[in-house]
C-alpha positions in Angstrom: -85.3 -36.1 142.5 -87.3 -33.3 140.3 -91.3 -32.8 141.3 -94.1 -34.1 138.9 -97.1 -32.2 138.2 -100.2 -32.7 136.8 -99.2 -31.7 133.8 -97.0 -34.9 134.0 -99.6 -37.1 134.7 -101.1 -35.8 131.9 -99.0 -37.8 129.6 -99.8 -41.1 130.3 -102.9 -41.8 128.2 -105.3 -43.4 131.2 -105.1 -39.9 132.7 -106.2 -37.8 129.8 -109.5 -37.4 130.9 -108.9 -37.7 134.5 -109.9 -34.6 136.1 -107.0 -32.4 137.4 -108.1 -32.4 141.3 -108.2 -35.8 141.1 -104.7 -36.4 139.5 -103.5 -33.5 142.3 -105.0 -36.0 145.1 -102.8 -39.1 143.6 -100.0 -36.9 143.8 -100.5 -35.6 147.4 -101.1 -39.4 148.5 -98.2 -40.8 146.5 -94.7 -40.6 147.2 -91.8 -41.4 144.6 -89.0 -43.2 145.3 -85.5 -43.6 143.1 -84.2 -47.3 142.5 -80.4 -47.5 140.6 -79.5 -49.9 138.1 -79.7 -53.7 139.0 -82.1 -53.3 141.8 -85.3 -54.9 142.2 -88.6 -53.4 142.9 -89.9 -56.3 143.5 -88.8 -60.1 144.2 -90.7 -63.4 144.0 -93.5 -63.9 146.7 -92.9 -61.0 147.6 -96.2 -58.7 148.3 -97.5 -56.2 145.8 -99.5 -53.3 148.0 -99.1 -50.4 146.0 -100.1 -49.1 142.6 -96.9 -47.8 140.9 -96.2 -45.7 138.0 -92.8 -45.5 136.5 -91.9 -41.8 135.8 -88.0 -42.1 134.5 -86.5 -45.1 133.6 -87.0 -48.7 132.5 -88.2 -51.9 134.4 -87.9 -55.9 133.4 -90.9 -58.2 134.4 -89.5 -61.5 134.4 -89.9 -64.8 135.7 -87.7 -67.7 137.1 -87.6 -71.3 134.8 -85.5 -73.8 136.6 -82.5 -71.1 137.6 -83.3 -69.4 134.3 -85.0 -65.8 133.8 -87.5 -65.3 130.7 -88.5 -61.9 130.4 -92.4 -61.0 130.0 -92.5 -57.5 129.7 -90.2 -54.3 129.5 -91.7 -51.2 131.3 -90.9 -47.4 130.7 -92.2 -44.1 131.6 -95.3 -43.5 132.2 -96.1 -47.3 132.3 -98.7 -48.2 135.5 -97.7 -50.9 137.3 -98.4 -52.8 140.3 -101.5 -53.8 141.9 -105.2 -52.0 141.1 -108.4 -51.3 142.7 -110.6 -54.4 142.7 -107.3 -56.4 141.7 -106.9 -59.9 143.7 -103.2 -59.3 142.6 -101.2 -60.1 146.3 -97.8 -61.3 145.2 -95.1 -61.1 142.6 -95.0 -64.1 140.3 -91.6 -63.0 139.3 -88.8 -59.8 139.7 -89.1 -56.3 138.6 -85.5 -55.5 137.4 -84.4 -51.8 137.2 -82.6 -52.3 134.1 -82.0 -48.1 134.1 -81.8 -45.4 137.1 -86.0 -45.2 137.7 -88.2 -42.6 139.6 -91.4 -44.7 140.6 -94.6 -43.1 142.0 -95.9 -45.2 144.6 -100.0 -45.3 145.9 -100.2 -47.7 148.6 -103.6 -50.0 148.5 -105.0 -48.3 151.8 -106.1 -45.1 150.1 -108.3 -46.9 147.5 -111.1 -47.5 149.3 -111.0 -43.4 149.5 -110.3 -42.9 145.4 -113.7 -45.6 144.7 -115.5 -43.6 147.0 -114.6 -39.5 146.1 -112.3 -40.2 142.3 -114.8 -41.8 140.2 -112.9 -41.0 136.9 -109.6 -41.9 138.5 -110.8 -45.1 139.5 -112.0 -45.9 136.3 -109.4 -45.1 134.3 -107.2 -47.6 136.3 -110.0 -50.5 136.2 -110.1 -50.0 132.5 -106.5 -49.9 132.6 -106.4 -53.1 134.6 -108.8 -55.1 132.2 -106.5 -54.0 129.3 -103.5 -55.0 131.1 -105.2 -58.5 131.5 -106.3 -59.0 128.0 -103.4 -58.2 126.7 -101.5 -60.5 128.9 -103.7 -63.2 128.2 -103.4 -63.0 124.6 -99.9 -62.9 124.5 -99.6 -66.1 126.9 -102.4 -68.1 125.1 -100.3 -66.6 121.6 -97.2 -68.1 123.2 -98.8 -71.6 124.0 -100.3 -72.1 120.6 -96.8 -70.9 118.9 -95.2 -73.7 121.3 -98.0 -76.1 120.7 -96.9 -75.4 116.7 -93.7 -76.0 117.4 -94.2 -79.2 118.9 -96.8 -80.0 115.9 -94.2 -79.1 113.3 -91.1 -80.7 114.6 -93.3 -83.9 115.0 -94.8 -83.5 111.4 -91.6 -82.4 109.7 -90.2 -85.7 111.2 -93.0 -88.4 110.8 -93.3 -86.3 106.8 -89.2 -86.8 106.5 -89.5 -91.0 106.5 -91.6 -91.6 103.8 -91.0 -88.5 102.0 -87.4 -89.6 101.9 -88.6 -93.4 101.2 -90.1 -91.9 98.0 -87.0 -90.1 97.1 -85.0 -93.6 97.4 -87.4 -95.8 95.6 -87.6 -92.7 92.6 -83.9 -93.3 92.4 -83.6 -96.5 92.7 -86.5 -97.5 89.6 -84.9 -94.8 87.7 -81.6 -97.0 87.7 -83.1 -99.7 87.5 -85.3 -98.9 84.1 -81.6 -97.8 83.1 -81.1 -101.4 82.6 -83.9 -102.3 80.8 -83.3 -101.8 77.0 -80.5 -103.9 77.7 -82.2 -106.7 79.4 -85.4 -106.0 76.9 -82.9 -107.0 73.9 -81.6 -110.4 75.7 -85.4 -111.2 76.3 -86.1 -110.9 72.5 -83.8 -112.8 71.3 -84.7 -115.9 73.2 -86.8 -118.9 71.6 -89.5 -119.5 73.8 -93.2 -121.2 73.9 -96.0 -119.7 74.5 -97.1 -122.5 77.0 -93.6 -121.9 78.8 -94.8 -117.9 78.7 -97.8 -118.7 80.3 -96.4 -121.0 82.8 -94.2 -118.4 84.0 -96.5 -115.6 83.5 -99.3 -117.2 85.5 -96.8 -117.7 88.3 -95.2 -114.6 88.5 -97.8 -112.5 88.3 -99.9 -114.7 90.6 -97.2 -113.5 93.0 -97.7 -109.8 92.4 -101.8 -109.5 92.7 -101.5 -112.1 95.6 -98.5 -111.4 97.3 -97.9 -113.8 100.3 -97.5 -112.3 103.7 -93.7 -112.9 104.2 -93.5 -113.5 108.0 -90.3 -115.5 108.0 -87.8 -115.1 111.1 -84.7 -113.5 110.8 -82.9 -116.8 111.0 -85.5 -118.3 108.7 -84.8 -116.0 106.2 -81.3 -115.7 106.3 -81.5 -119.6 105.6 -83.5 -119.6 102.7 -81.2 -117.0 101.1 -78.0 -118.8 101.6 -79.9 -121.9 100.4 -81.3 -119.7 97.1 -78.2 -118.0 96.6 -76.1 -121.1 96.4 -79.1 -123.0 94.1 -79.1 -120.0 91.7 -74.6 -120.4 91.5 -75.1 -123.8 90.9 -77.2 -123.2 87.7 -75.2 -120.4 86.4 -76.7 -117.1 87.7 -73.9 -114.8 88.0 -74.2 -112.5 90.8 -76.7 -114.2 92.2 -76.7 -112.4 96.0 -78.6 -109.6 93.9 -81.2 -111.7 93.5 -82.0 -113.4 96.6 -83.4 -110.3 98.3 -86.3 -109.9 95.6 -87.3 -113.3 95.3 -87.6 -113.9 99.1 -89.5 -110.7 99.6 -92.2 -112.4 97.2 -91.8 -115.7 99.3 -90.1 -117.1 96.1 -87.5 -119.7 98.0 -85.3 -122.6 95.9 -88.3 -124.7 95.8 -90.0 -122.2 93.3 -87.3 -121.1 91.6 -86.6 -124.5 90.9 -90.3 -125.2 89.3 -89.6 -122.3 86.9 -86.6 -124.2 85.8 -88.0 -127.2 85.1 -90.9 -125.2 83.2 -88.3 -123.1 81.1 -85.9 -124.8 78.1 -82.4 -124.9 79.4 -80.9 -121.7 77.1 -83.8 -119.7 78.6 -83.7 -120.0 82.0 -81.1 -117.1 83.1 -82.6 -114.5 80.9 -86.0 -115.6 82.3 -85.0 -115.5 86.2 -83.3 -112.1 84.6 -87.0 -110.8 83.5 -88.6 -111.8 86.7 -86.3 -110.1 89.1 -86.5 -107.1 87.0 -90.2 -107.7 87.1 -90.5 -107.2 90.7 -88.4 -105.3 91.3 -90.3 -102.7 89.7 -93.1 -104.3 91.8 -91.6 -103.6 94.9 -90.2 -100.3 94.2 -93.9 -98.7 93.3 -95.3 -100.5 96.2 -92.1 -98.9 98.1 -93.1 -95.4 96.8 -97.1 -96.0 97.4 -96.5 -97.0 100.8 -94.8 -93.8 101.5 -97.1 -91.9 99.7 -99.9 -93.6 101.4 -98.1 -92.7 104.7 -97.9 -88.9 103.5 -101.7 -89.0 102.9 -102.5 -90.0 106.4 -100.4 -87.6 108.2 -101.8 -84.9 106.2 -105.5 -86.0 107.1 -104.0 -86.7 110.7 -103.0 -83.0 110.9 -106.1 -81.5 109.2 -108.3 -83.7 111.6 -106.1 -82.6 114.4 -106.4 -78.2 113.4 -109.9 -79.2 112.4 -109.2 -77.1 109.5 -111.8 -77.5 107.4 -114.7 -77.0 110.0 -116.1 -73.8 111.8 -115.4 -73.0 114.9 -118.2 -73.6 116.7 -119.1 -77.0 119.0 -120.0 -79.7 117.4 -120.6 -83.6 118.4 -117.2 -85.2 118.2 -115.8 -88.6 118.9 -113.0 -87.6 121.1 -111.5 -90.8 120.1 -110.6 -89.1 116.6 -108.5 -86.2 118.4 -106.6 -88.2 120.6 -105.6 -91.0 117.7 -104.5 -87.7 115.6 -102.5 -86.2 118.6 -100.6 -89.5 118.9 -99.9 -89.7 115.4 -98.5 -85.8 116.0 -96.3 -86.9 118.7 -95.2 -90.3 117.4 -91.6 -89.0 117.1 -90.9 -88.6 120.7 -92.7 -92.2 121.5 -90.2 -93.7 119.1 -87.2 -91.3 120.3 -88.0 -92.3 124.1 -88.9 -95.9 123.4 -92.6 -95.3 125.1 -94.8 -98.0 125.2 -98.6 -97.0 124.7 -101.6 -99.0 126.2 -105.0 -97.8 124.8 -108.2 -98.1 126.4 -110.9 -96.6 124.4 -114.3 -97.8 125.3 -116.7 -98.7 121.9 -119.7 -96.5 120.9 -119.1 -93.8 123.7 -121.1 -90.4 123.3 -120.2 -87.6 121.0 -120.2 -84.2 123.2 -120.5 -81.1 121.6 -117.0 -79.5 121.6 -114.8 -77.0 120.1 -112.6 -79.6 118.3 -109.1 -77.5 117.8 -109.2 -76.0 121.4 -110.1 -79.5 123.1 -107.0 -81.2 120.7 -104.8 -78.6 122.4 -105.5 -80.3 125.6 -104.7 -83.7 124.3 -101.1 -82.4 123.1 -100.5 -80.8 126.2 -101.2 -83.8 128.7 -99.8 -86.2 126.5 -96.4 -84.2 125.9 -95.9 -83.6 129.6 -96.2 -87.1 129.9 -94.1 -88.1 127.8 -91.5 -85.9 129.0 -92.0 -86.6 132.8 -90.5 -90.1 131.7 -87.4 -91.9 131.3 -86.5 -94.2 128.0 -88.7 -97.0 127.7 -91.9 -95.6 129.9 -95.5 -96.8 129.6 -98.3 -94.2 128.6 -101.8 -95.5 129.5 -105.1 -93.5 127.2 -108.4 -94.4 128.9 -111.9 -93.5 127.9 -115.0 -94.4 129.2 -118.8 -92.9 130.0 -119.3 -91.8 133.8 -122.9 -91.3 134.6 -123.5 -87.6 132.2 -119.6 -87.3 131.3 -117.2 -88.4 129.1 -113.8 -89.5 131.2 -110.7 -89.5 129.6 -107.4 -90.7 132.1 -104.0 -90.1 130.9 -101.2 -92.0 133.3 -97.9 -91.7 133.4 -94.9 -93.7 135.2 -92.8 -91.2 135.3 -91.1 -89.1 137.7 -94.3 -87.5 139.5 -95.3 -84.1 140.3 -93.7 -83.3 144.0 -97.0 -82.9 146.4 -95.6 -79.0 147.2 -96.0 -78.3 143.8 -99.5 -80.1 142.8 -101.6 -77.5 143.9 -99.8 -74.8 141.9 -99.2 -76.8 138.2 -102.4 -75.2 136.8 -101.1 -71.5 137.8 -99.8 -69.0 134.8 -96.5 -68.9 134.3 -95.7 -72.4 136.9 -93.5 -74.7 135.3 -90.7 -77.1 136.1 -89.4 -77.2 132.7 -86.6 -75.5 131.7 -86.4 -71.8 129.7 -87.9 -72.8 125.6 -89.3 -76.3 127.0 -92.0 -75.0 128.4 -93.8 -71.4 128.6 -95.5 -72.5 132.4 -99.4 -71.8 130.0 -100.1 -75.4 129.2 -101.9 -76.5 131.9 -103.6 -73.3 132.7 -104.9 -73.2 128.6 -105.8 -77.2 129.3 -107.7 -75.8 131.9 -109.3 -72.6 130.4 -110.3 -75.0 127.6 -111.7 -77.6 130.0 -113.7 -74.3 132.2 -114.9 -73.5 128.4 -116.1 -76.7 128.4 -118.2 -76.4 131.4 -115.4 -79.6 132.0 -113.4 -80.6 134.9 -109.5 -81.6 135.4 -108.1 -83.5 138.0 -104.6 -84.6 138.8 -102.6 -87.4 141.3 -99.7 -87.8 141.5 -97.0 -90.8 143.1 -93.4 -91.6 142.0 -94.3 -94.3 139.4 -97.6 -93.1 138.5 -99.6 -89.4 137.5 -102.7 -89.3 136.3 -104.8 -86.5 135.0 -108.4 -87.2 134.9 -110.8 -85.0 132.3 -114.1 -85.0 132.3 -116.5 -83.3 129.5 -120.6 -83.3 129.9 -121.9 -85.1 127.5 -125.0 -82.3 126.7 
């Protein structure tokens, strides 16, 4: 083991301007001790009473996921380490790996009543080193929670986007084969002899259809009825193929009955290239109402999703109907109601009070209650939203029937870096950034929990 001077302390930049008596009492207080490759410095739980500064080789923070280790930080020379004065740090949350042969220096917590009392720039340099340390591990976690709160957000977009978007892509195909058709069809039109009061007859009808098109609300078996009973009309007065039809017609609530009124109102040589002309007619109809549906779908998911960032406000409080953020985190997370077959009761009371919040932030809390839910779970579950005024708050309840938070674990579920959740399911931030959010709030979070049912309660002043 080689001696360190002051000249070694030197080099770690909190000690620059650390007066050299000072840095020679640290030394004469501190002892060093050697760990070898694989060993731990610390364990889980276990207690943290000395500040520590790694001289020669490298250390591994990590913590433990479900049997899994997820590494926070890599330490090297001239890293400080450990607990500080005026720290409430007591235990390790997690293991200190010597990943190469270390030295460590070693102050125990005893002497620092001594340094606060006779080292004043030695103390401060390891306070400011301490606020540092806590900024910076702050920002990384809440940096960590937002880029797992995007990745929920974008699978759940990319997914809810991929239906419609691939809808449109269908339908585009689908009319541009289907105009294919048309000079062809346009030619047999032509050449027909027709009246205009048989025109109008059929006009009137068919587009009657179109502007006011029924509500088709037949059964399965209904339906499946009505297009054996069509199919085997249209055979029986010569339309070839006439399964293609069927489909169309009954989509427009056009059953054998109508079809048959068109007959009667059309000459005999006309009537298959008219029944041709009106299933190409919509057709179209129902291909561009295929595509605007999608497209209409599209549009609200983007609004959804700029509601939900609040993108196009500052950020600064404002008054907010809560309601508004929850609907748009739903929409978000649609996917995994529809993968886990959840059924959602709703119980938003009318006219409620708009507090003043920071929109984004609070939306953040929505996503990370409701997710857990869902995920604490089974297939087919039941998610129940309520809202309601209580005396100068806003109260928001989100229950579960899922598998329940275990009571020795209920107390700790707002804690940094406690999770259940496996390594990349969860970073163990989401409830302690629900609740920064909520403190922010000047708010309040509550949580039970039972086999069958967990509820977290929110509440936000309304002033």
């Amino acid at each position: 083991m080689m001696k360190y001077s002051i000249k070694d302390l030197k080099k770690i930049p909190d000690f620059v301007n650390v007066p050299d008596q000072q840095l020679q009492w640290l030394i004469d207080k501190s002892y060093i001790q050697t760990f070898k490759q694989g060993e731990y410095v610390l364990k889980k739980g276990e207690p943290i009473d000395n500040l520590s500064i790694i001289l020669k080789g490298y250390i591994d923070l990590k913590i433990q996921q479900n049997g899994n280790y997820k590494l926070i930080k890599k330490m090297g020379p001239n890293t400080i380490g450990g607990v500080l004065p005026f720290s409430r740090l007591s235990s390790s949350i997690g293991y200190s790996e010597v990943i190469e042969d270390s030295e460590i220096l070693f102050l125990n917590k005893s002497f620092f009543r001594e340094m606060v009392a006779n080292h004043y720039e030695l103390t401060e340099s390891l306070v400011h080193h301490m606020t540092s340390r806590v900024r910076e591990l702050t920002r990384d976690n809440v940096q960590s929670e937002k880029m797992m709160a995007l990745g929920k957000l974008s699978a759940g977009l990319a997914h809810e986007l991929n239906n419609p978007a691939s809808a449109m892509q269908r339908s585009a195909k689908a009319l541009k084969k289907h105009l294919s058709h048309v000079p062809e069809k346009f030619k047999r039109i032509m050449s027909i002899d027709v009246s205009e009061e048989e025109i109008d007859t059929i006009n009137n009808l068919i587009f009657d259809r179109i502007n006011n098109r029924p509500e088709n609300n037949m059964k399965l078996t209904e339906r499946l009825e009505k297009e054996d009973e069509l199919e085997l009309w249209l055979e029986e007065h010569g339309v070839e193929n006439a399964f293609e039809y069927t489909e169309t017609f009954l989509d427009f609530c056009m059953d054998a009955t109508v079809i048959s009124e068109i007959h009667n109102n059309s000459q005999n040589d006309n009537f298959l290239e008219a029944i041709e002309w009106i299933e190409d007619v919509l057709t179209t109809e129902k291909i561009i109402d295929e595509i605007d549906e999608a497209s209409d779908r599209i549009s609200s998911l983007v609004k959804s999703i700029k509601s939900y960032t609040h993108m196009d406000q500052t950020p600064e409080k404002i008054n907010t109907d809560i309601h508004v953020g929850i609907k748009s985190t739903l929409i978000m997370l649609n996917h995994k109601f529809k993968r886990k077959n959840i059924a959602l009761e709703k119980h938003f009371e009318k006219d409620l009070p708009q507090p003043k919040l920071f929109v984004s932030e609070i939306n953040q809390v929505w996503t990370n209650l409701i997710d857990n839910a869902i995920d604490a779970m089974d297939h087919s579950g039941k998610l129940i939203i309520t809202t309601s005024k209580d005396n100068n708050f806003i109260k928001i309840t989100i229950t579960d029937n899922g598998h329940g938070i275990p009571e020795e674990h209920i107390n700790q579920i707002f804690d940094p870096f406690f999770t259940t959740k496996s390594i990349g399911k969860g970073t163990g931030m989401g409830l302690e950034v629900v609740q920064r959010i909520i403190n922010q709030h000047n708010g309040e979070i509550k949580v039970t929990s039972k086999k069958g049912e967990t509820t977290f309660t929110v509440c936000l002043p309304i002033l």
